[in-house]
LOGU-292532 format. One record per residue (C-alpha): residue in three letters; x, y, z. Coordinates in steps of 0.001 Angstrom, whole numbers, padded with zeros to 6 digits, always signed. Layout:
N
ALAXYZ ...
//
This chain:
304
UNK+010382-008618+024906 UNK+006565-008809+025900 UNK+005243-012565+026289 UNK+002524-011473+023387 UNK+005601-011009+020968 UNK+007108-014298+022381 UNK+003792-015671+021278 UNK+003394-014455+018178 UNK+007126-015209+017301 UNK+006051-018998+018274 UNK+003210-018836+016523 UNK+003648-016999+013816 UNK+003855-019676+010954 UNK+000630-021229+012121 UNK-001981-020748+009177 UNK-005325-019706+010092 UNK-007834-020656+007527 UNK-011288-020218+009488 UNK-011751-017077+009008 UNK-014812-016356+006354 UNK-013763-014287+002948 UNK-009970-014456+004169 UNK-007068-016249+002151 UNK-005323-018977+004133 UNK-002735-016536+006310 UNK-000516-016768+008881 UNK-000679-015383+012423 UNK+002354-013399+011816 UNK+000189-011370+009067 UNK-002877-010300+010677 UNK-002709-007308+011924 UNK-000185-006390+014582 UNK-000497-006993+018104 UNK-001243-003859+020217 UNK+001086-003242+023179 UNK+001279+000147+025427 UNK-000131+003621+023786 UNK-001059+001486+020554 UNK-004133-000215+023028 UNK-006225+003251+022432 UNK-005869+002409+018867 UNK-007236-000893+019493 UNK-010079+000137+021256 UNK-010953+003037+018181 UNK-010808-000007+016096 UNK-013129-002272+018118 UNK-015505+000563+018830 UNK-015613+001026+014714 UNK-016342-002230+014092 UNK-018854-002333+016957 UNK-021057+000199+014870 UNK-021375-001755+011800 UNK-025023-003434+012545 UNK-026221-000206+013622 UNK-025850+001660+010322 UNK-027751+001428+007376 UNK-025260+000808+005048 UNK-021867-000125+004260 UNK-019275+001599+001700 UNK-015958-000446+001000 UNK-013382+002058-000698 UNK-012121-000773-002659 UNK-012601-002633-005849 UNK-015179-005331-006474 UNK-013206-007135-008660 UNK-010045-007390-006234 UNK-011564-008098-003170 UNK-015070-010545-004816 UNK-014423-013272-002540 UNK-014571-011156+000674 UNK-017094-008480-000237 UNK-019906-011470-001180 UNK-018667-013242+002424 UNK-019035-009804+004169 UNK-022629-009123+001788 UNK-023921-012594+003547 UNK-022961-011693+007006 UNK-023865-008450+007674 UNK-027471-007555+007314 UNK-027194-004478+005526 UNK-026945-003058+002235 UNK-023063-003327+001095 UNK-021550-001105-001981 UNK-017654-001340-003046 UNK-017587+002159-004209 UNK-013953+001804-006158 UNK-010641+002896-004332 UNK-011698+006805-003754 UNK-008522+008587-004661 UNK-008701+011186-007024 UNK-007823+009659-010202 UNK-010581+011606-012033 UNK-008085+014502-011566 UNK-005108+013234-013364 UNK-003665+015358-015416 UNK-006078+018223-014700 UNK-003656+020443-012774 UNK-002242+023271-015365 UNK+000716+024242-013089 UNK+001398+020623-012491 UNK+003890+020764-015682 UNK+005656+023109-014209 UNK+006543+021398-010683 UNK+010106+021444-010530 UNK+009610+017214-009260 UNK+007338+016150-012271 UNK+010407+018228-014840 UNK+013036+015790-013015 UNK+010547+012690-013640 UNK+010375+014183-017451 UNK+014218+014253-018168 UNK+014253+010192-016510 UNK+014131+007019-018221 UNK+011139+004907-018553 UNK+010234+002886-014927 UNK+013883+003860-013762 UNK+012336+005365-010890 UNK+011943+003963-007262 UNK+009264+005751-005462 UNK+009857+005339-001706 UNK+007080+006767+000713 UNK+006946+005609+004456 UNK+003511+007245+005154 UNK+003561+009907+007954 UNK+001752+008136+010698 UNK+004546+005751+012178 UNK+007982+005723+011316 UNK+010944+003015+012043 UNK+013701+002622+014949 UNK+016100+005183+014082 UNK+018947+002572+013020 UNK+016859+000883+011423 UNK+016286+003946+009090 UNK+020247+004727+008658 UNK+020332+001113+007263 UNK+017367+001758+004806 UNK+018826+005173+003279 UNK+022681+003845+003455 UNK+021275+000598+001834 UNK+018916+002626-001323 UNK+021788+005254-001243 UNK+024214+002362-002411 UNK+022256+000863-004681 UNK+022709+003321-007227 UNK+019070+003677-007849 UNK+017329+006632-008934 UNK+014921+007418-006347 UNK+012366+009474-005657 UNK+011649+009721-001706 UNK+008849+011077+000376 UNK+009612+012060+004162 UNK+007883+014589+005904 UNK+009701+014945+009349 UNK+013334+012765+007484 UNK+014017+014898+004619 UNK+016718+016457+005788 UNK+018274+013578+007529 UNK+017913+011379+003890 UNK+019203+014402+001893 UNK+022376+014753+004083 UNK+022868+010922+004014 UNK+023514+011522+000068 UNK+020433+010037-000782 UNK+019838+013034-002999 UNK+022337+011947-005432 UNK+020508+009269-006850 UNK+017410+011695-007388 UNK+014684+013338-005417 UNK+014256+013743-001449 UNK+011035+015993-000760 UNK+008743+016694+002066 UNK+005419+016525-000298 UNK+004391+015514-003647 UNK+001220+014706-005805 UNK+001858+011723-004497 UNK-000946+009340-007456 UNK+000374+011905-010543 UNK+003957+011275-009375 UNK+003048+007142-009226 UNK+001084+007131-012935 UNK+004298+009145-014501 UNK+005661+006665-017129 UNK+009519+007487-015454 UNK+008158+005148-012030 UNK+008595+001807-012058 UNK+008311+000516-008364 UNK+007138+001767-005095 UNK+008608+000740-001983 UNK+005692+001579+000627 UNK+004694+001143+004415 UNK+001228-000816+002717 UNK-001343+001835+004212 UNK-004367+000406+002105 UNK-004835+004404+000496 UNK-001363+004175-001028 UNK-001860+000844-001683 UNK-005046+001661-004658 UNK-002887+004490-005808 UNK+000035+001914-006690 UNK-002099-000310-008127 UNK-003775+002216-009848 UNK-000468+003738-011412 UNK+000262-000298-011881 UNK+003302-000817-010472 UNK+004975-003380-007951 UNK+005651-002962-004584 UNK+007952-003015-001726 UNK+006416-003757+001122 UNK+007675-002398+004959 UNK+004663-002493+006742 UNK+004723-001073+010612 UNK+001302-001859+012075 UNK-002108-002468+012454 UNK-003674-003207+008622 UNK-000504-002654+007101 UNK+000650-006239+007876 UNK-001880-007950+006234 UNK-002250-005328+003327 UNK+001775-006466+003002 UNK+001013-010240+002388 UNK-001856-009618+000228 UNK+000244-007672-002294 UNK+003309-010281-001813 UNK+001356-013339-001523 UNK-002317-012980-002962 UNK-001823-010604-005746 UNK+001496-011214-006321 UNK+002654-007883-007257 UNK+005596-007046-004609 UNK+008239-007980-002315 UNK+009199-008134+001521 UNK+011608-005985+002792 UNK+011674-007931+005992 UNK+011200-012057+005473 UNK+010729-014637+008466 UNK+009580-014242+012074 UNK+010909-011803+014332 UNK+012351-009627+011432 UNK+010907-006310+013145 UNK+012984-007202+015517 UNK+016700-007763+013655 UNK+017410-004673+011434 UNK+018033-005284+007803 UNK+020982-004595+007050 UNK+022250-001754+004096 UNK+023795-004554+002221 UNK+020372-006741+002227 UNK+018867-003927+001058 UNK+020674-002524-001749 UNK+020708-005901-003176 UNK+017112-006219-003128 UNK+016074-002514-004438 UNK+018705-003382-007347 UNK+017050-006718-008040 UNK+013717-005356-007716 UNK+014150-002102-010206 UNK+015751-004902-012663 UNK+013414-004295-015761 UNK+014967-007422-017654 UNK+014765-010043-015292 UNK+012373-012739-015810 UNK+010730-012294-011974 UNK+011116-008990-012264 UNK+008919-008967-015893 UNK+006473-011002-014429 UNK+005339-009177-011109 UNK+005318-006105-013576 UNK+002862-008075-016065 UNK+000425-008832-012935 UNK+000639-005158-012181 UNK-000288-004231-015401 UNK-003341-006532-015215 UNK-004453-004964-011869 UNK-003973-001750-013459 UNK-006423-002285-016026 UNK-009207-003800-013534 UNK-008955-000885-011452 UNK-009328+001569-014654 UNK-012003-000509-016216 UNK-013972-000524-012478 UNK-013548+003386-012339 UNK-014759+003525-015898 UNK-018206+004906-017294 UNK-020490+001745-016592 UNK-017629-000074-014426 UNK-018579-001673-011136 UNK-017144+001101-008939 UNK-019600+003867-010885 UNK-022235+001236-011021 UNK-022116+000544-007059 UNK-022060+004303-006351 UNK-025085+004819-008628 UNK-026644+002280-006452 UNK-026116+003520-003588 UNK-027790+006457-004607 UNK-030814+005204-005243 UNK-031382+002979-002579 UNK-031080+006121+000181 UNK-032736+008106-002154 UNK-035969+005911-002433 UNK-034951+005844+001459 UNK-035858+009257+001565 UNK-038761+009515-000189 UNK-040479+006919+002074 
//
């Protein structure tokens, strides 16, 4: 174990509240330390970040009214013209796809019952130790839950575990039309902040298993801020102590309970984030009022 992750694992309940436009959080959710081959990822980062007083403006693919606080903070610190041009996924195309019907994955979410559903999507970027994995498919596979799983390079490996039994193991999927079908009722995601608006576009709670980088703190903002999901892993050091099948079946069975009263309320607080997101994206909503902004100002640009 590096000294940084000795430091961090010391640390980690220490709550830093200086930062400007930030919730209270604590040093084991900001974003991951970088160690070895991650440090080039770093440096992309920093050099990113770097660039920001040298453009002429800024576009936030996010939400006005989910992020107010930190968007005004970043409007008064950086000297340029800021716009929060909603969560740029394409939601305008729900719907629209004729031979989407007939996708032999959105037939099996026909035939299920109403948020039975537990979407599980890992990204494709960074994936887990490999027992840690066994103990994450053994664990959903046991819980009896219908699932409905997205791995790329795992499929195989999930659908020979039996995971298949309980539902759906594919490669690829429409991954927002699969999320807004009424047969999905929780997502169990890695927290990259793209899948992130498309969950809380479709409205649903989450699972959070975040690996790296933003993920971390895109993890305790659903669990802790918005209140709309649960950890997978709890207390310091948990990335490195597996979670164990048992842990996890019990949770993903607690978690796709429709009737229980915690259960009702995280999907209430969903629903309510649902409904800012579609009334932002709407005809006159902030995110088409920002973007019609933005417009203008580098048009006018332009023309001088």
């Amino acid at each position: 174990m590096s000294p940084l992750c000795v430091h961090v694992i010391e640390r980690g309940n220490e709550v830093v509240n200086y930062i400007p436009g930030i919730p209270p959080t604590r040093i084991a959710d900001l974003p991951t330390i970088f160690y070895g081959a991650l440090r080039n990822v770093l440096h992309l980062a920093l050099e990113a970040i770097s660039m920001v007083p040298k453009a002429q403006y800024f576009l936030l693919t996010s939400i006005y009214e989910l992020e107010s606080h930190t968007i005004d903070t970043l409007k008064q610190t950086i000297p340029i013209p800021i716009y929060s041009i909603g969560p740029a996924i394409p939601y305008f195309k729900l719907g629209d796809n004729e031979n989407l019907s007939n996708n032999f994955y959105m037939q099996w979410l026909d035939s299920q019952p109403k948020a039975s559903v537990l979407y599980i999507s890992q990204g494709s970027f960074l994936s887990v130790s490999t027992a840690q994995m066994d103990e994450i498919i053994a664990g959903v596979h046991d819980s009896g839950i219908r699932i409905f799983w997205v791995a790329r390079d795992e499929a195989s490996r999930i659908k020979e575990a039996g995971c298949g039994d309980n539902g759906l193991v594919v490669s690829w999927c429409d991954q927002l039309n699969v999320l807004c079908h009424p047969s999905v009722g929780g997502f169990w995601s890695h927290c990259g902040w793209n899948s992130i608006k498309e969950g809380i576009f479709a409205g649903l709670p989450f699972l959070t298993y975040p690996i790296f980088l933003d993920q971390v703190p895109n993890s305790k903002t659903l669990v802790e801020d918005w209140k709309i999901g649960w950890k997978v892993r709890r207390g310091m050091g948990d990335e490195m102590h597996l979670v164990t099948r048992e842990e996890i079946a019990r949770l993903v069975q607690r978690f796709m309970d429709l009737e229980s009263d915690e259960g009702k309320e995280m999907r209430r607080r969903a629903a309510e984030l649902k409904e800012t997101c579609r009334r932002a994206t709407s005809v006159g909503g902030s995110a088409e009022t920002n973007i019609d902004a933005f417009i203008k100002d580098i048009s006018q640009s332009h023309d001088h």
